[in-house]
N, C-alpha and C positions, 0 to 999 in steps of 0.2 A: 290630677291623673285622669288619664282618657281610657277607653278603648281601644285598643289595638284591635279591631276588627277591620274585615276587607269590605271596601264601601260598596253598597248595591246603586246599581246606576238607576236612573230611572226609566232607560228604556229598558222592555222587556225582557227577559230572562231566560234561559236554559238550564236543564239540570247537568253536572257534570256526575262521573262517581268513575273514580278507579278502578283499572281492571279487578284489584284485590278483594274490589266492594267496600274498603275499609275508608275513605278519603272523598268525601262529597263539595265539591263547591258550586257553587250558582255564577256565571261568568255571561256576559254577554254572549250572543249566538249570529248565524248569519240571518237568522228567521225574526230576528227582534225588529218591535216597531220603533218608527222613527223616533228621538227622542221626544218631539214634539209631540208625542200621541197624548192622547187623551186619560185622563185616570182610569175611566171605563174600559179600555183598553186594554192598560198594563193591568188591569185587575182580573179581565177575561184571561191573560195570557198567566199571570199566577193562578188560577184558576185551572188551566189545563198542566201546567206543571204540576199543582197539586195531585191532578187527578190521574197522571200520567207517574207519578211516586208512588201513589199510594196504589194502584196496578198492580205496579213490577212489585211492591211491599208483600201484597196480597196472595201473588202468584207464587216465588218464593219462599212462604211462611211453612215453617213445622206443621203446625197446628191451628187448623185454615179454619176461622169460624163471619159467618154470611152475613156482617156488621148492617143492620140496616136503623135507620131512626127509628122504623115503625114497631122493631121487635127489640128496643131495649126501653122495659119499663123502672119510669125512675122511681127510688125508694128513699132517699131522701137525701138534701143537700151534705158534703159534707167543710167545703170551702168554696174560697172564695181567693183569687190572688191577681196579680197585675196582668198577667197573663188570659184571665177567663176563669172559670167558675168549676168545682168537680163534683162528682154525682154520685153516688152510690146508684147501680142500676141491675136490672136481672135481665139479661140474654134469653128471654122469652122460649125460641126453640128450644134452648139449651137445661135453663133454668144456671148456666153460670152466672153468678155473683160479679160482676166486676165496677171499676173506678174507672167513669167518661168524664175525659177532662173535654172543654168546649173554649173554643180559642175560636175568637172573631178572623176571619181570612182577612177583613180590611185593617188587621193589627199594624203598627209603625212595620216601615221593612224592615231594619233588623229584628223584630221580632218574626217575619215572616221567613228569613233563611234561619233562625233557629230552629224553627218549627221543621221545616227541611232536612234539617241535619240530624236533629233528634230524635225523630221517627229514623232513618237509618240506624242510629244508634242504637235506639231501644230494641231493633228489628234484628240485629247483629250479635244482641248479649243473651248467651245463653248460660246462666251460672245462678244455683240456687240461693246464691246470695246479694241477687240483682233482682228486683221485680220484673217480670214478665210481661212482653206486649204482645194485646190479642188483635190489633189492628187498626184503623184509621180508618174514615170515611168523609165524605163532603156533605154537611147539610145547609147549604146556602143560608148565611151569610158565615155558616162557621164552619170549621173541620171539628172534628171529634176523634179522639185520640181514647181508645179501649185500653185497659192493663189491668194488672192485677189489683184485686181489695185486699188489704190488709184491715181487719177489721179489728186490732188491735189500736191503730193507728201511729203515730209516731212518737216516740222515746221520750222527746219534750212535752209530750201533753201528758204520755203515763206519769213520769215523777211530779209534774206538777198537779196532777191528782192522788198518788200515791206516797210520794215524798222521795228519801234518798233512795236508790236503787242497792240491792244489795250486791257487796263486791264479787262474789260467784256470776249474779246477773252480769253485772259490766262486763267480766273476764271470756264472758261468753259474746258480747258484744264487740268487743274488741277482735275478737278473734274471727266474726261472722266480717266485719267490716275490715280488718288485714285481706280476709281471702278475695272477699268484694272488689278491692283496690287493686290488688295484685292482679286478680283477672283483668280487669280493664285496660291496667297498664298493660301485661304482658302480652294482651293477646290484642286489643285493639289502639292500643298507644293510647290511652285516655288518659289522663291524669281532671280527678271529678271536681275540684276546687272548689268546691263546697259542702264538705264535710260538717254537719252540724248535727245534735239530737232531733230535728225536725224533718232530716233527711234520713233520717236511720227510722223502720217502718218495724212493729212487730204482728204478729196473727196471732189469731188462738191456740194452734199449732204450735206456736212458741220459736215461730221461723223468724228469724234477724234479716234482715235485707234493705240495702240502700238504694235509694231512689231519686229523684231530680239530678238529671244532666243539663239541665236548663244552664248551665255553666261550665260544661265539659269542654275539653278541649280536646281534640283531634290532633296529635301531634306529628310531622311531620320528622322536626328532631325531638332529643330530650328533655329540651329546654322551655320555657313558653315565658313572654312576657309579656303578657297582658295582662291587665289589673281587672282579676273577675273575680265574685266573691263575697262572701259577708262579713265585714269588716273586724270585728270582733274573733273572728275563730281563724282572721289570719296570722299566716307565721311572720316573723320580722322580716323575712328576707321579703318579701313579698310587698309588706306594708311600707318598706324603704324604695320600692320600683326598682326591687334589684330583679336579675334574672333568677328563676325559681324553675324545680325538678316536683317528681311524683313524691319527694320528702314533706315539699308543702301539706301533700295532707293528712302525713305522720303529726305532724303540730296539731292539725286542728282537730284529728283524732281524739289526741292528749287532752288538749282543750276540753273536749264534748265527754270525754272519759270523768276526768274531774268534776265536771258538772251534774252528771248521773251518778256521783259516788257519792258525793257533798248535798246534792235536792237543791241545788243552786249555782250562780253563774261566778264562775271563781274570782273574775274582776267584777268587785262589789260594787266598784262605780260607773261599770258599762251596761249596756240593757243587750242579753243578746240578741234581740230582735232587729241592733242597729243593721243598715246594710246597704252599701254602694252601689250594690243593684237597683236599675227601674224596670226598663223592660226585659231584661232577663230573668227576674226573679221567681222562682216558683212556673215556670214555664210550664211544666208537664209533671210537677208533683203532685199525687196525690195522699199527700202526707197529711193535711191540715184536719184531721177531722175533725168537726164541731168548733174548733177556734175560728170565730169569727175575724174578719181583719182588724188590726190593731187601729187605733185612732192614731193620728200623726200627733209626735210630742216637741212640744216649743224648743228646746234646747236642742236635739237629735243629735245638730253637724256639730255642736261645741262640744257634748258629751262624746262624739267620734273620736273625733280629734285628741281629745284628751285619755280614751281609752286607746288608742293606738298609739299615742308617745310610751303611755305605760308600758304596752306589749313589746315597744322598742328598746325601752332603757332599763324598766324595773326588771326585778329577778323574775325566772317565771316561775308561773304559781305550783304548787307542788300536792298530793294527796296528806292534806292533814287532818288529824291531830299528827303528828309522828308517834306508832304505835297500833294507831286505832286499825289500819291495814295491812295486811302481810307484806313483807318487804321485797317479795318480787313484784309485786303488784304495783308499787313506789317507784320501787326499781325500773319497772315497763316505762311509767308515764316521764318520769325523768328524762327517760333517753327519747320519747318522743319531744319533748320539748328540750333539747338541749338547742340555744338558738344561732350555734355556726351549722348554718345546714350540710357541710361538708365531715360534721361529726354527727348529724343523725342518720339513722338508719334509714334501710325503704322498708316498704310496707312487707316484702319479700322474705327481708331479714328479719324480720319482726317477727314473722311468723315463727322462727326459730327460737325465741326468747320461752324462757322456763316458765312464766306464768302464762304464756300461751298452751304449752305445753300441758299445763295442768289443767288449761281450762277447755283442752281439745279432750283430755283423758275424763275427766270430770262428769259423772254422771247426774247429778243439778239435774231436776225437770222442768226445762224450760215451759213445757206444754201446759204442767202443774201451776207453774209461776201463772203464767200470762191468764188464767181461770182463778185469778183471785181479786181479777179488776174490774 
C-alpha cells in the first residue's frame, strides 16, 4: 500500500491556498526554476515560500507573539521523532511556557509540503480541545514551529506510569476527543487519521486536547483513500484499502478508549507503537514527553501483518471483564467499533450517546485527577 499523495516536482514551488483559506496545495508556478536548477536553488526557493507562509501566518494570527530564536529559552528536551526534535521552552518577553518543535527545512519533500499544510492547519483551529499555535519562524537550517505545552503530556505515557485510567477519566476523554473531531470535521473538513493515546495530550489544568496532524487530511469530498496512519489503531475498512469517512476515527477512538481503561493494548499480540508511517509521523507533535524514541524491533512488519489480519477477521475487542464497567460505557465503545463502517456512527452522533452525556454532566475533577501524577 502506497501513499496517495500529490507528487512535488522538483522544480520550484508555489504556495497555493483557497479563497476559503481552508485548502492549501503547492503546484508549480510560472516563477519556478528550471527543472535542471540546482538543489541550492530549489532550497533558496522553499525557503522564501517558507518565509512568505509563515508572513501571511503571522500577520493573520489572533494572538500575535514576536517568535524569535534569541528570546525562546530552552528548558529541557522533551522528544524526539522522525520529523525533528521538541522542546519545552519559555518565550522570554513573555515568560509563556510553550512546545518548539524543530524540523530540518532540508527534510525529504514530502515532508516539506506537510510542514506547509500543517502550519495552515494548526493556524486555522481554533477549539479548546485542539492544542493551540503560537507561530513559526525560520532559523536556518530549520523552521521552528511554537504551540502549546501540555505539561501533563500525553495519555499513553500517563497510564504507563500510572496504570489503568479510571472510567470517569476516559468518559471525560472521550467526550474532549468527540468534540475535537467533530470540530475538524465540521468546520475544516479534517478527518485526523491518527487517533491514538499518544495524540490525546493532558495539562495540569486537567484540559483533554488532541494534537498531531501530521496525518490530517484536508478533504475536498467525504471520502479519502489514502493509507495514512498507525497501523494498529486502524479501522478495517481502512486496513483492507477500502474507501474510508471521518468514522475511521470513531474506531481508533474505541481502540485508544479500551486501552486507557484496561492500562494495556487490547490486541496482546500487537505493540502499539507499530506504524506505517516514516516521514509523516509525529510531524508536529508535541506529545512525546520524556519517551525517548523506541529502538527498532526485529519482527515489526511480521507482528503488523499479523495484527492487522486480526483487526480484519477476529471480533473486535470489547471493555472487559463484562460487569467490571457501566454498560453505557460498553455500550459507547461497541458501537465505535462495530466494524461495517456504514453502521457506525460519526463522531457527531456520538456525542449524543448517554454515557457522553454523563460524562458532559459529570462533575469528576479533572484538574484534581491530573495533580496526582
Amino acid at each position: 500500500m502506497t501513499l496517495a499523495a500529490p507528487k512535488i516536482q522538483p522544480a520550484a514551488t508555489n504556495l497555493n491556498v483557497d479563497n476559503d483559506g481552508s485548502m492549501m496545495t503547492v503546484a508549480n508556478g510560472p516563477s519556478s526554476a528550471p527543472a535542471t536548477g540546482s538543489v541550492s536553488a530549489r532550497r533558496m526557493t522553499y525557503h522564501t515560500t517558507l518565509s512568505n507562509t509563515l508572513a501571511n501566518l503571522d500577520m493573520n494570527a489572533e494572538t500575535r507573539y514576536d517568535l524569535r530564536n534569541e528570546d525562546l529559552k530552552d528548558l529541557r528536551e522533551l522528544g524526539q521523532g522522525n520529523g525533528g526534535s521538541v522542546k519545552k521552552v519559555e518565550h522570554t518577553p513573555t515568560g509563556m511556557i510553550m512546545a518548539k518543535k524543530i524540523v530540518l527545512i532540508d527534510a525529504k519533500p514530502s515532508v516539506r509540503k506537510q510542514i506547509l499544510r500543517e502550519l495552515h492547519i494548526m493556524h486555522d483551529c481554533h477549539s479548546k480541545y485542539i492544542i493551540s499555535f503560537y507561530g513559526a519562524f525560520l532559523s536556518d537550517p530549520n523552521i521552528c514551529i511554537c504551540m502549546e505545552y501540555m505539561d501533563k503530556g500525553s495519555l499513553d505515557g500517563i497510564y504507563k506510569k500510572i496504570g489503568a485510567i479510571d472510567i470517569e477519566v476516559v468518559g471525560k476523554v472521550a467526550l474532549a476527543v468527540l468534540e475535537g473531531l467533530t470540530y475538524l470535521y465540521d468546520v475544516h473538513r479534517i478527518i485526523h487519521r491518527d487517533i491514538k493515546p499518544s495524540n490525546i495530550l493532558c495539562n495540569s489544568q486537567g484540559h483533554i486536547k488532541i494534537c498531531d496532524f501530521g496525518v490530517s487530511g484536508e478533504l475536498i469530498n467525504s471520502i479519502a483513500d489514502t493509507f495514512v496512519g498507525t497501523s494498529t489503531y486502524m479501522s478495517p475498512e481502512r486496513i483492507q484499502g477500502a474507501q474510508y469517512t471521518v468514522k475511521s476515527d470513531v474506531w481508533s477512538l474505541g481502540i485508544s478508549l479500551i486501552e486507557l481503561a484496561l492500562g494495556r493494548f487490547p490486541f496482546s499480540e500487537s505493540d502499539p507503537d507499530d506504524s506505517d508511517l516514516s516521514d509523516f509521523e509525529g510531524t508536529l507533535s508535541p506529545g512525546t514527553v520524556g519517551l525517548p524514541p523506541a529502538p527498532p524491533k526485529k519482527d515489526s512488519k511480521k507482528d503488523r501483518r499479523k495484527s492487522k489480519g486480526h483487526i480484519v477477521n477476529e471480533p473486535a475487542p470489547r471493555l472487559t471483564p463484562e460487569g467490571r464497567f457501566p454498560k453505557n460505557a460498553e455500550d459507547f465503545v461497541d458501537s465505535c467499533l462495530l466494524k461495517d463502517p456504514d453502521a457506525r456512527k460519526t463522531p457527531k452522533d456520538l456525542l449524543k450517546h448517554s454515557w457522553i452525556d454523563l460524562a458532559r454532566e459529570s462533575t469528576f475533577d479533572l484538574e484534581a485527577w491530573a495533580n496526582t501524577f
